[in-house]
C-alpha positions in Angstrom: 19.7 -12.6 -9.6 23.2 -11.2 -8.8 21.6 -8.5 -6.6 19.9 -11.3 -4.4 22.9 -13.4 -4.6 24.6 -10.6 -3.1 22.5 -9.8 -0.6 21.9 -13.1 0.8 25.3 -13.0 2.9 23.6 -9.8 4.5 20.3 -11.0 5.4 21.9 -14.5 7.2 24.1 -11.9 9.4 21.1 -10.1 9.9 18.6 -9.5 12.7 15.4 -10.7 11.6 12.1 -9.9 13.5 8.3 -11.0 11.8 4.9 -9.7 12.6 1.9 -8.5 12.0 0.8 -5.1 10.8 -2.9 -4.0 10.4 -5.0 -0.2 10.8 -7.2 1.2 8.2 -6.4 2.8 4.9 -8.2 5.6 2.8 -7.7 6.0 -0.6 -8.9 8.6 -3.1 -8.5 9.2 -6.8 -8.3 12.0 -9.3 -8.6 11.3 -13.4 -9.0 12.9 -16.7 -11.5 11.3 -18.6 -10.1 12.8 -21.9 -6.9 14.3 -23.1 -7.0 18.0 -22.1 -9.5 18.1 -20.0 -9.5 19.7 -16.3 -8.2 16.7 -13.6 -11.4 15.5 -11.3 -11.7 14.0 -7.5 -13.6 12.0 -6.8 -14.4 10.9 -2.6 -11.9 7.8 -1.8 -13.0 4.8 0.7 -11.6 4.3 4.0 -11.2 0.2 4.8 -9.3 -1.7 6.6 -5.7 -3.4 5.7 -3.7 -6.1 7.0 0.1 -7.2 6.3 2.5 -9.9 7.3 5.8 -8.3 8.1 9.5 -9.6 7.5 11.9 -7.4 9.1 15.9 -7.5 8.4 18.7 -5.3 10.0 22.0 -6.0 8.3 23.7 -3.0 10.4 22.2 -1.7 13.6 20.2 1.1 12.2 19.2 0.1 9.0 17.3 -2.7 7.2 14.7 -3.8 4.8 11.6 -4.4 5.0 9.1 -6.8 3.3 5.6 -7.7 3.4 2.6 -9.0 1.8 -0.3 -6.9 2.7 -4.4 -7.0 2.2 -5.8 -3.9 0.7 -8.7 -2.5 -0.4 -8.6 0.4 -3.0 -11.4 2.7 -4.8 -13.9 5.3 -5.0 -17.4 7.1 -4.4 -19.1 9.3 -6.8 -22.0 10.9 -6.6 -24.2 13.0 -9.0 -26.2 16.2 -9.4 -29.1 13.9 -7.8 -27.2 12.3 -4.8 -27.4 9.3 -6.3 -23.8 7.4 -5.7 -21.6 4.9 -7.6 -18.8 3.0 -5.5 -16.4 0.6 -6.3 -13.9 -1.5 -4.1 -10.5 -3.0 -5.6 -9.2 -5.8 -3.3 -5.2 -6.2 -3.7 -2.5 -8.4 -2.4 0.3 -5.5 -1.9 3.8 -6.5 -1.5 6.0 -4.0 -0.4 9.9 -4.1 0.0 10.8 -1.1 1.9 13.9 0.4 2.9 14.2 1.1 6.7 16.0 3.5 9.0 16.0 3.7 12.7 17.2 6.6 14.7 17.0 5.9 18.2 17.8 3.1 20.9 14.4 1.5 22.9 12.2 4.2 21.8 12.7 5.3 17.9 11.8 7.0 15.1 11.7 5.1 11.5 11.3 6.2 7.8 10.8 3.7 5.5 10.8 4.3 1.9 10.4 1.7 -1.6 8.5 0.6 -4.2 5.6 -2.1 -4.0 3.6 -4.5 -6.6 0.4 -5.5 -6.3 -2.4 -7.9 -7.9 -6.0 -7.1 -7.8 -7.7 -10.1 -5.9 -11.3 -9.3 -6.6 -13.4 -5.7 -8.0 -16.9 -5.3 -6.8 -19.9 -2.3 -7.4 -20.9 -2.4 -3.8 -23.5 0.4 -4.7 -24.2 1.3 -8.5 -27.3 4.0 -8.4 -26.4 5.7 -11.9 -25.7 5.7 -15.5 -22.0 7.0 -16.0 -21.3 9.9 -18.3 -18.5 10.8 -20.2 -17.0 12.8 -17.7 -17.7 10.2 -14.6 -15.6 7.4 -13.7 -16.7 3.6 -15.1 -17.7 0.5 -13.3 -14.5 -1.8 -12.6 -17.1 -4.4 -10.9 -19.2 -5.5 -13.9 -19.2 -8.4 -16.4 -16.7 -7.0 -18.9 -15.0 -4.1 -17.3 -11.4 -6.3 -17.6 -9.8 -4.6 -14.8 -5.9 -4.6 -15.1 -4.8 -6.6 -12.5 -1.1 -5.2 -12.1 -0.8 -2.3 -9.4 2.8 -0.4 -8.7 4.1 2.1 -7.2 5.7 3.9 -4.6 5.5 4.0 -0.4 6.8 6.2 1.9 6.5 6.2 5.6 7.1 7.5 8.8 6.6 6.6 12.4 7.8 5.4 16.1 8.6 2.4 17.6 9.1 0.7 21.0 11.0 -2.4 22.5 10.8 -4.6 25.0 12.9 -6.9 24.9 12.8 -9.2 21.6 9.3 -7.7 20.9 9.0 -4.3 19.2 5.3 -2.2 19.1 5.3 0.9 15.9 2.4 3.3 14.9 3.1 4.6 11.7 2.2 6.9 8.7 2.2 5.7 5.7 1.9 7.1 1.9 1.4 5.7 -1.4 1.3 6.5 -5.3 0.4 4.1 -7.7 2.2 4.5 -11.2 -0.4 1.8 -12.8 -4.3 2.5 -13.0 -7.1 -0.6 -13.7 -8.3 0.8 -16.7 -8.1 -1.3 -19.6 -10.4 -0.5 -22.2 -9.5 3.3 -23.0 -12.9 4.4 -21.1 -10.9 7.7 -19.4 -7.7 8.6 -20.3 -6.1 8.8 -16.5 -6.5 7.8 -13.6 -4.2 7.9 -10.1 -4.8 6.5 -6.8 -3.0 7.8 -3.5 -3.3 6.2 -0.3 -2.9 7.2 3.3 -2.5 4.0 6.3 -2.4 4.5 9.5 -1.3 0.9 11.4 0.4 -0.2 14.0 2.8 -3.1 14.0 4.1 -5.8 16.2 7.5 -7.8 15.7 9.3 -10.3 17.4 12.9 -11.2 17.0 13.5 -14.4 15.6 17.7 -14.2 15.1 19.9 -11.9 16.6 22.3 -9.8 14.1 26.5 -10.1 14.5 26.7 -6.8 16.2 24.4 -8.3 19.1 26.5 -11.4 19.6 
């Protein structure tokens, strides 16, 4: 509470843009699925991914940056007969990102943070086998109890554009999450890293005090 209290004279001197972000995502997954044993891959899914964006520039050249994103995690496996299992994790992502500029009208960012998450919905979108000991389980089945907490970290990278009060960036972006959905002690680890490339569009809503 002290921290936002804080920062609150910042952000009401700040420059403030909001838009939209969106671009496709592809996640992929290694586990353990018992102590000691070797660490396995399996293929990630590529989807698509969609954000509202809050943008705030307390000095010229850096900022924060927040939004609340649409993404869809998981995996494909497949066995020694080509049969395949995959699973989708839909997530409401929020990000609050630091943000550094280095450039005038055409820039380069980095953007670093952490972000939370809650798993909107888990679905089997193809379930052709039996899982094994040593293969992933189902996350989109009547009892599977996914957790519904994600966190972790982001970092990314980019350029922007502006014209005018209107700014255009294409970025990179990667993330770790901390937190698996396992619940029920079915594999003993489990990590998700993601990959987005988006691009985003913002438009100035308040000017900051060093533009007045």
């Amino acid at each position: 509470m002290f921290l936002l209290l804080t920062a609150l004279p910042l952000l009401a001197e700040a420059q403030t843009s909001v838009g939209v972000r969106g671009g496709v995502s592809l996640s992929s997954l290694s586990y353990r699925y018992a102590l000691g044993r070797p660490v396995q891959f399996s293929d990630g899914i590529s989807a698509q991914t969609y954000s509202f964006v809050i943008e705030h520039f307390g000095q010229k050249n850096a900022g924060v940056q927040f939004e609340l994103q649409y993404i869809t995690l998981g995996y494909s496996q497949e066995n020694d007969q080509l049969m395949v299992n995959r699973t989708e994790m839909d997530y409401l992502k929020m990000p609050l990102l630091s943000n550094f500029y280095f450039g005038r009208s055409g820039r380069f960012h980095i953007k670093l943070g952490p972000h939370l998450g809650y798993l909107l919905n888990a679905r089997d979108v193809t379930r052709e086998f039996d899982v094994e000991e040593v293969e992933l389980p189902t996350y989109g089945q009547a009892g599977d109890d996914p957790k519904r907490l994600m966190y972790g970290l982001s970092l990314g990278a980019g350029i922007s554009k502006l014209f005018g009060k209107s700014t255009l960036a294409a970025d990179g972006r990667f993330s770790y999450e901390f937190g698996d959905p396992e619940s029920q002690d079915r594999i003993f680890d489990l990590n998700t890293t993601t990959i987005e490339i988006t691009l985003t569009y913002l438009f100035q809503i308040r000017k900051g005090k060093w533009q007045n």
